[in-house]
MDTraj code that builds the backbone (N, CA, C; nanometers):
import mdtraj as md
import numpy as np

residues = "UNK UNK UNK UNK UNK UNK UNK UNK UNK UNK UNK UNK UNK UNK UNK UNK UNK UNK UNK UNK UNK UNK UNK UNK UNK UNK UNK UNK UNK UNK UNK UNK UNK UNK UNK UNK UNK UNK UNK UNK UNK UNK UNK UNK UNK UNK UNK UNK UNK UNK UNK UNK UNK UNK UNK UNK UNK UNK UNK UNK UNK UNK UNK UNK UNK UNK UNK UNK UNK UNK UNK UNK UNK UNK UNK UNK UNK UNK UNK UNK UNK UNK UNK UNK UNK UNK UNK UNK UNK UNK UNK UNK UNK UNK UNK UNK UNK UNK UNK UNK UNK UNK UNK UNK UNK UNK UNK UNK UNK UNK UNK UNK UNK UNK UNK UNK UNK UNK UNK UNK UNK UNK UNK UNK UNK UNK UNK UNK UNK UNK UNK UNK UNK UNK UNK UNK UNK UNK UNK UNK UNK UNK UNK UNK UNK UNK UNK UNK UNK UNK UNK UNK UNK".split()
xyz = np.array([
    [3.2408, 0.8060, 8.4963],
    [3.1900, 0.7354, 8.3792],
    [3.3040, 0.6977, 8.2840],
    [3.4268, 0.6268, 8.3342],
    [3.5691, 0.6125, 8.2652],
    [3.4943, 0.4853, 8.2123],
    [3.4122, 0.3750, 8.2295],
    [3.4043, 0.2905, 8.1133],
    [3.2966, 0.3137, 8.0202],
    [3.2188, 0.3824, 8.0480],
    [3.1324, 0.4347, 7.9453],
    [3.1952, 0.4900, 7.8686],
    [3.2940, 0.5914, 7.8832],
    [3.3717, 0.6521, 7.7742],
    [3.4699, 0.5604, 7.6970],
    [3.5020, 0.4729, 7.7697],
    [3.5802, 0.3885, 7.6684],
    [3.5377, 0.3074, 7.5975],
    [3.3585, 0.2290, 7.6258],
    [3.2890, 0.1766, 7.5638],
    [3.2755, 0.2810, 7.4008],
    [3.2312, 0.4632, 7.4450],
    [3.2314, 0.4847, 7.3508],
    [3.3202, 0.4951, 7.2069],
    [3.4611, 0.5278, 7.2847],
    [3.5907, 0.5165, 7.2206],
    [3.5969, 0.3941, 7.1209],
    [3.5663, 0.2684, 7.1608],
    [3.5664, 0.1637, 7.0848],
    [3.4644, 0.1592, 7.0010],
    [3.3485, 0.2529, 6.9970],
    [3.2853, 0.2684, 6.9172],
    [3.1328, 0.1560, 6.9607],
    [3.1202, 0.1427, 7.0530],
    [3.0168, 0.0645, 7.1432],
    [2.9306, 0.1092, 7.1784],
    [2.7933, 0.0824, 7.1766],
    [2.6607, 0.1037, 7.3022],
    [2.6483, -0.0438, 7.3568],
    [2.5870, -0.0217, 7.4861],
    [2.5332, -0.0665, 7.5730],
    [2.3604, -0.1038, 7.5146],
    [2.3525, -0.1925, 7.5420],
    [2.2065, -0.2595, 7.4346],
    [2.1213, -0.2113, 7.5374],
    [1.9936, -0.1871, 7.4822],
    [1.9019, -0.1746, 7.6524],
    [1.8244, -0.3128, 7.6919],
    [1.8281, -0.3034, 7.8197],
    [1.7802, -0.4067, 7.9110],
    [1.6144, -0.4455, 7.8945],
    [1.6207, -0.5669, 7.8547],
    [1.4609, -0.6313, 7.8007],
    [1.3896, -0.7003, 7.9695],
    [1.3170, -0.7259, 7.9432],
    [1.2311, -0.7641, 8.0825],
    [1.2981, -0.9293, 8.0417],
    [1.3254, -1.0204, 8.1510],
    [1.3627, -1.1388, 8.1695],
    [1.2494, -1.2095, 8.0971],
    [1.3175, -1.3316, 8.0214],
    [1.2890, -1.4165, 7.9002],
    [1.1879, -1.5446, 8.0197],
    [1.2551, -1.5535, 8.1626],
    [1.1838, -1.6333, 8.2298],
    [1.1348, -1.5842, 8.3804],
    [1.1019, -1.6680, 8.4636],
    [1.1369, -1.6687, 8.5737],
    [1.2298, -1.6289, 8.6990],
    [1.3043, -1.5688, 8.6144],
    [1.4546, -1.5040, 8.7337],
    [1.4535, -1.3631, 8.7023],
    [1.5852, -1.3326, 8.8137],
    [1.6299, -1.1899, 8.8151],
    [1.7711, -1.1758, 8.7585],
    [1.7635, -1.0921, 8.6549],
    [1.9023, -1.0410, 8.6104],
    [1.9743, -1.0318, 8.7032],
    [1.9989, -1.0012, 8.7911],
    [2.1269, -1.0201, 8.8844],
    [2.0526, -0.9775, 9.0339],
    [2.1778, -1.0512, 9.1372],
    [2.1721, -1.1041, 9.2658],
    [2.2692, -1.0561, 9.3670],
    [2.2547, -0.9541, 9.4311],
    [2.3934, -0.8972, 9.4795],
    [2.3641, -0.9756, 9.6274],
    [2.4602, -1.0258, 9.6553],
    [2.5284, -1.0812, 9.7922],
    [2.6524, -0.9817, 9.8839],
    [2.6386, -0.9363, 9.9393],
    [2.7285, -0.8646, 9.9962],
    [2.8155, -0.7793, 9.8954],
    [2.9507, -0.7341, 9.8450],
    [2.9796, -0.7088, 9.7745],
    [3.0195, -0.7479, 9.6089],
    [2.9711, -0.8677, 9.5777],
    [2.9439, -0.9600, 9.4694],
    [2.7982, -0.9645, 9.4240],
    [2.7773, -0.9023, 9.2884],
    [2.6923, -0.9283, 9.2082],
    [2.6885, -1.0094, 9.1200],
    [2.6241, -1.1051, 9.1044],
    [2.6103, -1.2212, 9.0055],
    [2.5023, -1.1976, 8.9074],
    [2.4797, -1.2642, 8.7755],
    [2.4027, -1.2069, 8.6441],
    [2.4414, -1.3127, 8.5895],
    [2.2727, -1.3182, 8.5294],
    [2.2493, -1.4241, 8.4813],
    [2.2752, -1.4446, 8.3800],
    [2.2157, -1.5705, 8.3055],
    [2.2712, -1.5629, 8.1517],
    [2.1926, -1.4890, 8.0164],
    [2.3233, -1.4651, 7.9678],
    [2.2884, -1.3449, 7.8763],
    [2.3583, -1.4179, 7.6881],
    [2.2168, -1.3483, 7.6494],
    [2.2729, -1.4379, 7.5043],
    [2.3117, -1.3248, 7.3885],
    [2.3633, -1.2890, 7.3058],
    [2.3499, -1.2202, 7.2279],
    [2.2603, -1.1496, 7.1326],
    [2.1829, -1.0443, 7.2223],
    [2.0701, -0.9706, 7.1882],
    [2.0302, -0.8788, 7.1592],
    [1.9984, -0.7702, 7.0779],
    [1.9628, -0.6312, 7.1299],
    [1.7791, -0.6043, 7.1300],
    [1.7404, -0.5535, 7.2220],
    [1.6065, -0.5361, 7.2482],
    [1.5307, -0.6610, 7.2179],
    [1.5672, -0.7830, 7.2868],
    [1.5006, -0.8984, 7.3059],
    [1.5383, -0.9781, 7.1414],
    [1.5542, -0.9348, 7.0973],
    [1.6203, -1.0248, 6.8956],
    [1.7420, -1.0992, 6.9141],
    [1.7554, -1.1794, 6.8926],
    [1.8896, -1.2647, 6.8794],
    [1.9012, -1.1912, 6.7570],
    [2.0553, -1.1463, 6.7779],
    [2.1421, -1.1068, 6.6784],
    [2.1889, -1.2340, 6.6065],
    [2.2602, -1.2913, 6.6604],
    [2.3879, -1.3699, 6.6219],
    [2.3255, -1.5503, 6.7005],
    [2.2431, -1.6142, 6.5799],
    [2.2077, -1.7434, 6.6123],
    [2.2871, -1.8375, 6.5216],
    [2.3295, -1.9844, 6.5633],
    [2.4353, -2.0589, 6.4567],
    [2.4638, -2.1568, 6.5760],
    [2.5549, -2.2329, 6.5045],
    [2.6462, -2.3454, 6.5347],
    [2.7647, -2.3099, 6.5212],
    [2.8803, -2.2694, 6.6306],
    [2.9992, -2.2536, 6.6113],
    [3.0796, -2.3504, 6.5518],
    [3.1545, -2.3891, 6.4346],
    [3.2078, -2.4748, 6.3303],
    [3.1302, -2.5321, 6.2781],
    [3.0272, -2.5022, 6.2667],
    [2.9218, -2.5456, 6.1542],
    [2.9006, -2.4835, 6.0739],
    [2.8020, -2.3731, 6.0941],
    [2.7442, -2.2565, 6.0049],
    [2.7929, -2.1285, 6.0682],
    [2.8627, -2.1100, 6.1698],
    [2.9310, -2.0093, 6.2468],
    [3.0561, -2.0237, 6.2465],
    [3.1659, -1.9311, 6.2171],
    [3.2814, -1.9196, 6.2316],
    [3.3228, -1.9185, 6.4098],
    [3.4989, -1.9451, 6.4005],
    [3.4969, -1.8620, 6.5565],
    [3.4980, -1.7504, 6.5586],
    [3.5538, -1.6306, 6.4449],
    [3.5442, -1.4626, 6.5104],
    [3.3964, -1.4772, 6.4465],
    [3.2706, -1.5199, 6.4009],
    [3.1408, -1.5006, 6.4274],
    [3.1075, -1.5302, 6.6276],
    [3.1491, -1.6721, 6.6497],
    [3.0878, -1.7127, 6.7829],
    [3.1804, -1.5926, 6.8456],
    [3.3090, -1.5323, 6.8416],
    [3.3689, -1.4554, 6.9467],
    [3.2836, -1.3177, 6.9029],
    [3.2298, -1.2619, 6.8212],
    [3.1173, -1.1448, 6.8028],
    [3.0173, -1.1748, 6.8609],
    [2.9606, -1.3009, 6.8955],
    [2.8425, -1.3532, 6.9576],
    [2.8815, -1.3398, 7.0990],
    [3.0083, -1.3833, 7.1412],
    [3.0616, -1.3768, 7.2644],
    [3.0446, -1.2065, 7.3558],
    [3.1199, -1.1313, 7.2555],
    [3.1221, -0.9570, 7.2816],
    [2.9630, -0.9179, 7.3314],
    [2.8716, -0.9501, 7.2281],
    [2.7433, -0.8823, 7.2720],
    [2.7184, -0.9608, 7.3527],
    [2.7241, -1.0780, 7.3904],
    [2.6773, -1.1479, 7.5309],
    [2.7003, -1.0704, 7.6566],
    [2.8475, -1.0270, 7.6361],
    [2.9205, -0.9119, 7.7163],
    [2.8577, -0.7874, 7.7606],
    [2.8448, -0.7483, 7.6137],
    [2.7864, -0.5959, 7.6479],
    [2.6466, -0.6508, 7.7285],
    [2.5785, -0.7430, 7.7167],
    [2.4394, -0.7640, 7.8057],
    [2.4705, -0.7208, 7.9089],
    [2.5902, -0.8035, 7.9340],
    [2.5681, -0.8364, 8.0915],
    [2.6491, -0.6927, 8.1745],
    [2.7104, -0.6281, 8.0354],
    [2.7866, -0.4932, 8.1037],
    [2.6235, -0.3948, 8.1156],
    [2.5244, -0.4013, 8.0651],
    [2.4041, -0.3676, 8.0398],
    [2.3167, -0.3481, 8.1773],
    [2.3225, -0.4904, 8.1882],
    [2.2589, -0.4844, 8.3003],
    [2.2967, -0.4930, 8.4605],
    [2.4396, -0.5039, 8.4349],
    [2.4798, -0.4282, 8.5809],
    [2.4809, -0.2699, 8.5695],
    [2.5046, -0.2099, 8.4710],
    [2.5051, -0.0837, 8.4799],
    [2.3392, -0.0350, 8.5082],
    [2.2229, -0.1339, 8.4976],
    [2.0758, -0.0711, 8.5607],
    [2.0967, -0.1364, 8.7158],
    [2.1316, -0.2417, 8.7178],
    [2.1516, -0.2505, 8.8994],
    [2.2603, -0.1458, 8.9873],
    [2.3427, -0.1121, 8.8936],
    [2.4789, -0.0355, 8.9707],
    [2.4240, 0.1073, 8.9375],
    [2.3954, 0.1331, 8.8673],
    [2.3832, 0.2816, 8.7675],
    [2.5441, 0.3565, 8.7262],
    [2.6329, 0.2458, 8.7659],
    [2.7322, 0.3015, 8.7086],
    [2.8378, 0.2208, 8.6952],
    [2.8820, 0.1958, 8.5304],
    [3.0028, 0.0879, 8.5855],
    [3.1340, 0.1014, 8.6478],
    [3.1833, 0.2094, 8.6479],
    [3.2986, 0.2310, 8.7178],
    [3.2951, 0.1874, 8.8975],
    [3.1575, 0.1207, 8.9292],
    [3.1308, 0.0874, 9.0954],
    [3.1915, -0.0694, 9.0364],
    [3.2170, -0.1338, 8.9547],
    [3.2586, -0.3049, 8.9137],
    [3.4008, -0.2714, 8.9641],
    [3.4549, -0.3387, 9.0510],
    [3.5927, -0.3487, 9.0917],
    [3.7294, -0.4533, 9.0186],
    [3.6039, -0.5361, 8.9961],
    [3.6831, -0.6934, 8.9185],
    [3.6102, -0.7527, 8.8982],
    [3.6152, -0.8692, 8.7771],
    [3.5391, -0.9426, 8.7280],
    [3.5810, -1.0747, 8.8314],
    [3.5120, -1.1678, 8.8658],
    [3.5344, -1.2282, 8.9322],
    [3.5603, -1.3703, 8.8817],
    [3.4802, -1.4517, 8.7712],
    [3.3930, -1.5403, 8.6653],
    [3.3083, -1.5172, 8.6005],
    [3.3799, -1.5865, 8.5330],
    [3.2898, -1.5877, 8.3509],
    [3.2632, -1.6971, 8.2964],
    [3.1717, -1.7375, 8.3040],
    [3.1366, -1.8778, 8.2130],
    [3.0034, -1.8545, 8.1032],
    [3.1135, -1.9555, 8.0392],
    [3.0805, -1.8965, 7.9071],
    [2.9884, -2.0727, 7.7953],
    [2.8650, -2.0452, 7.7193],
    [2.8232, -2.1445, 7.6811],
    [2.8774, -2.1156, 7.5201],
    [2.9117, -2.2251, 7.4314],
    [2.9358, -2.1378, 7.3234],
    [2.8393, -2.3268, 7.2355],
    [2.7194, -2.2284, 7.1826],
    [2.6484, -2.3652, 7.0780],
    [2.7866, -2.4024, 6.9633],
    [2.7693, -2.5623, 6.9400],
    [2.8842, -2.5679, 6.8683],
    [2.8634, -2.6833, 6.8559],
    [2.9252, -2.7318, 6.7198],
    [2.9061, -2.8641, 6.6326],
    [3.0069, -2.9876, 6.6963],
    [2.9640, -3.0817, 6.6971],
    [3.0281, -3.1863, 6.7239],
    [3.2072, -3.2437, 6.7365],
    [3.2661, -3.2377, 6.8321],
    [3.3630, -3.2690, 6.7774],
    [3.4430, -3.1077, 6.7730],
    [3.3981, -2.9644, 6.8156],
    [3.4266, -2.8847, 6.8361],
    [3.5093, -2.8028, 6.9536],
    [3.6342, -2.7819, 6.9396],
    [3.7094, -2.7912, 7.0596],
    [3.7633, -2.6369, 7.1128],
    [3.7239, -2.5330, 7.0603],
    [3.7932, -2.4244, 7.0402],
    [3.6940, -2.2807, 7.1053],
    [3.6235, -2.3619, 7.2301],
    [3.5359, -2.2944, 7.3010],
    [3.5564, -2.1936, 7.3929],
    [3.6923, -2.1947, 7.4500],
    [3.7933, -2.0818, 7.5086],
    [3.8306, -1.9484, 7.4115],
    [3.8428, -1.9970, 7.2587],
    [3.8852, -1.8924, 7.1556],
    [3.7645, -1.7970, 7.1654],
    [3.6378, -1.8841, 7.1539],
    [3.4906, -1.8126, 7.1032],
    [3.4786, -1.7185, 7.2494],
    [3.4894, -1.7981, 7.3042],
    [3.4560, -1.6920, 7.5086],
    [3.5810, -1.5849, 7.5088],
    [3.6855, -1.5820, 7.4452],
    [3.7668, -1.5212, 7.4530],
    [3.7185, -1.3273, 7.4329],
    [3.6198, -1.3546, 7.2910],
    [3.5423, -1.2749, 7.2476],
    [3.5133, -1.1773, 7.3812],
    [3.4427, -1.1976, 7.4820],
    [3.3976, -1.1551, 7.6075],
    [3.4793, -1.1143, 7.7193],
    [3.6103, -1.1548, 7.7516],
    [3.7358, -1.1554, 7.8106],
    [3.8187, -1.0516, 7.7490],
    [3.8278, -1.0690, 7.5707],
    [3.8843, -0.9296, 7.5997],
    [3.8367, -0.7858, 7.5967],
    [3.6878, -0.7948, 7.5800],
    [3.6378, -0.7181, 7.5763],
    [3.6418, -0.6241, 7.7180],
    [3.6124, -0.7287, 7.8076],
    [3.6169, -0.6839, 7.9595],
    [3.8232, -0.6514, 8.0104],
    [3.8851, -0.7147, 7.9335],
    [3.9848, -0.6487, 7.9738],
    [3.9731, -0.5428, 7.8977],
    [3.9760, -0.4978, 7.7605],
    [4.0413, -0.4052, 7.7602],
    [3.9643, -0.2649, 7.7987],
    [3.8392, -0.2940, 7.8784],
    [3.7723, -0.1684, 7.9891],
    [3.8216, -0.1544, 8.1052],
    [3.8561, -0.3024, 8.1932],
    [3.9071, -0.2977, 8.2946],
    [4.0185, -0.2824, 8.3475],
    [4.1024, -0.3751, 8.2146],
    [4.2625, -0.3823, 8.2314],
    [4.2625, -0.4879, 8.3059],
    [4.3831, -0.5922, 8.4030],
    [4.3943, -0.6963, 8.4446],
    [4.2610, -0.7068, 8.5741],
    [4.1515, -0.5971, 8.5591],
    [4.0183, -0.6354, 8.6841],
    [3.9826, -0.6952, 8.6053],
    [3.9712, -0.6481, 8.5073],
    [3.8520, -0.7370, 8.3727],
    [3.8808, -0.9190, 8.3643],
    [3.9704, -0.9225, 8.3771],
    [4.0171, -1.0975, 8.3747],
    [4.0135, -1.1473, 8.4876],
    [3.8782, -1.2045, 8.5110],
    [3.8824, -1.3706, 8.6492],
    [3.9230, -1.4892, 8.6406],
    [3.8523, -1.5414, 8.6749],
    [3.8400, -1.6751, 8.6306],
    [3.7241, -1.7421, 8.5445],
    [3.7203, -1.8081, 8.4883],
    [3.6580, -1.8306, 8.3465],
    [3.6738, -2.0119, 8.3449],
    [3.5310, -2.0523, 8.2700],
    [3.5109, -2.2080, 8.2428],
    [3.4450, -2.1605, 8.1059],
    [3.4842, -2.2053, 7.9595],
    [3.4140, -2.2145, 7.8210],
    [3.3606, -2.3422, 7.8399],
    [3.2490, -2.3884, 7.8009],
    [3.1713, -2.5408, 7.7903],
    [3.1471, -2.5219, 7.6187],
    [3.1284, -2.6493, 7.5792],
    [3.0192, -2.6519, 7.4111],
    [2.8865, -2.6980, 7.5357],
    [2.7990, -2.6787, 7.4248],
    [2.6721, -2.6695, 7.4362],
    [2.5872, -2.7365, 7.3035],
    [2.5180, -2.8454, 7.2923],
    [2.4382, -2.9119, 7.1572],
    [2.3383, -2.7695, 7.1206],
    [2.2781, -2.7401, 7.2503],
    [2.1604, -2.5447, 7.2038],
    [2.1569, -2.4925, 7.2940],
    [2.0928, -2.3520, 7.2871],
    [2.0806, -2.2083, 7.3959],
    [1.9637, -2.1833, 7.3438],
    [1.9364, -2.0777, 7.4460],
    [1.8435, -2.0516, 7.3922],
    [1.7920, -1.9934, 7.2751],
    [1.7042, -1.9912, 7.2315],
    [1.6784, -1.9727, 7.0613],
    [1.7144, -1.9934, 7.0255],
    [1.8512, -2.0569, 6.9964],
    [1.9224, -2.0837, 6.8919],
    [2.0512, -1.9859, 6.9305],
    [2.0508, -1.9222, 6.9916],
    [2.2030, -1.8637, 7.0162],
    [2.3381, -1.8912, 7.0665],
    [2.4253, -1.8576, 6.9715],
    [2.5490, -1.8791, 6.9324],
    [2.6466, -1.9029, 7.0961],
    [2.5939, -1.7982, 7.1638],
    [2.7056, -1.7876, 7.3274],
    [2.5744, -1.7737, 7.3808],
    [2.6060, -1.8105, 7.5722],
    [2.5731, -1.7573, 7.6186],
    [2.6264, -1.7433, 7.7979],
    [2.6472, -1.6115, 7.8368],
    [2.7642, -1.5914, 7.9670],
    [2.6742, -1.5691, 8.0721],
    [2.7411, -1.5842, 8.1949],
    [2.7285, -1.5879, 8.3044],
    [2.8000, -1.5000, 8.3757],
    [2.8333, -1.3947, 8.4644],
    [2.9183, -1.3132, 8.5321],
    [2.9348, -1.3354, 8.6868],
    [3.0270, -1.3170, 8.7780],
    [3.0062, -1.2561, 8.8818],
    [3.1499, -1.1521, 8.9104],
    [3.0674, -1.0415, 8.9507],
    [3.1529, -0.9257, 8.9623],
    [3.1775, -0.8531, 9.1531],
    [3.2839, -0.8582, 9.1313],
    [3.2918, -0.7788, 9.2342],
    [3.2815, -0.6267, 9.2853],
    [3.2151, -0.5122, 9.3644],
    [3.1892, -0.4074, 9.3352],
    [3.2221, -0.3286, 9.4549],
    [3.2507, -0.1902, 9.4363],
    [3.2438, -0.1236, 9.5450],
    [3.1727, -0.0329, 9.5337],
    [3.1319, 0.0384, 9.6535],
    [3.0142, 0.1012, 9.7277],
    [3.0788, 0.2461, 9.7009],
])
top = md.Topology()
chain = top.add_chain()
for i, resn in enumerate(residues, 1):
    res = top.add_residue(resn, chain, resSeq=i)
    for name in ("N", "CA", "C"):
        top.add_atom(name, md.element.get_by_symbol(name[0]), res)
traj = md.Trajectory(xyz[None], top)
């Protein structure tokens, strides 16, 4: 349980896992790759953190929006895995960040999520990664990520 403890170290919980907002499954394991879906910044189904990044949202607001997107998705592999220390490497990260027109600084806001996962993983934590803007998310939320992780047995 070495990232749970370091989650706690940083002074972190793990949000608990809400029943899916639609139609899908939180995550999809394919052979040794688990993929997870998108995750917005939530705790127990509430958008925390809703806005327009350079509008009415700062970027260290959208990169705080970014982090708990994170912890989701660290959330809910840890109910498919039951443990995160089985995540070997992050594989991709894509990242939606809502954001005002003319807004270019969508890598800074996803960054939020990247280093979060490095500094649990160390250089596993960093894949490969695409930031997009986005006109909305759902509800109104600020980020929203995508994962696929690689794991061992």
């Amino acid at each position: 349980m070495i990232i749970e403890s370091k989650l706690k170290e940083l002074g972190l919980e793990l949000p608990p896992v809400a029943d899916p907002a639609g139609l899908y499954v939180y995550t999809r394991r394919v052979g040794n790759l688990v993929y997870v879906s998108g995750q917005t910044p939530d705790i127990n189904s509430v958008l925390q953190i809703k806005g327009v990044v350079g509008e009415d949202l700062t970027i260290e607001e959208g990169k705080e929006a970014a982090k708990l997107s994170a912890l989701n998705i660290l959330s809910v592999l840890k109910r498919e895995l039951g443990d995160l220390d089985r995540i070997k490497q992050f594989v991709h990260l894509t990242g939606f960040v809502r954001c005002a027109k003319g807004f270019e600084d969508h890598p800074q806001v996803i960054n939020g999520a990247s280093e979060l996962f490095r500094e649990l993983y160390g250089t596993a934590g960093v894949g490969t990664r695409i930031a997009l803007g986005a006109y909305e998310l759902p509800e109104g939320a600020a980020t929203e990520l995508t994962a696929i992780v690689e794991i061992q047995d």
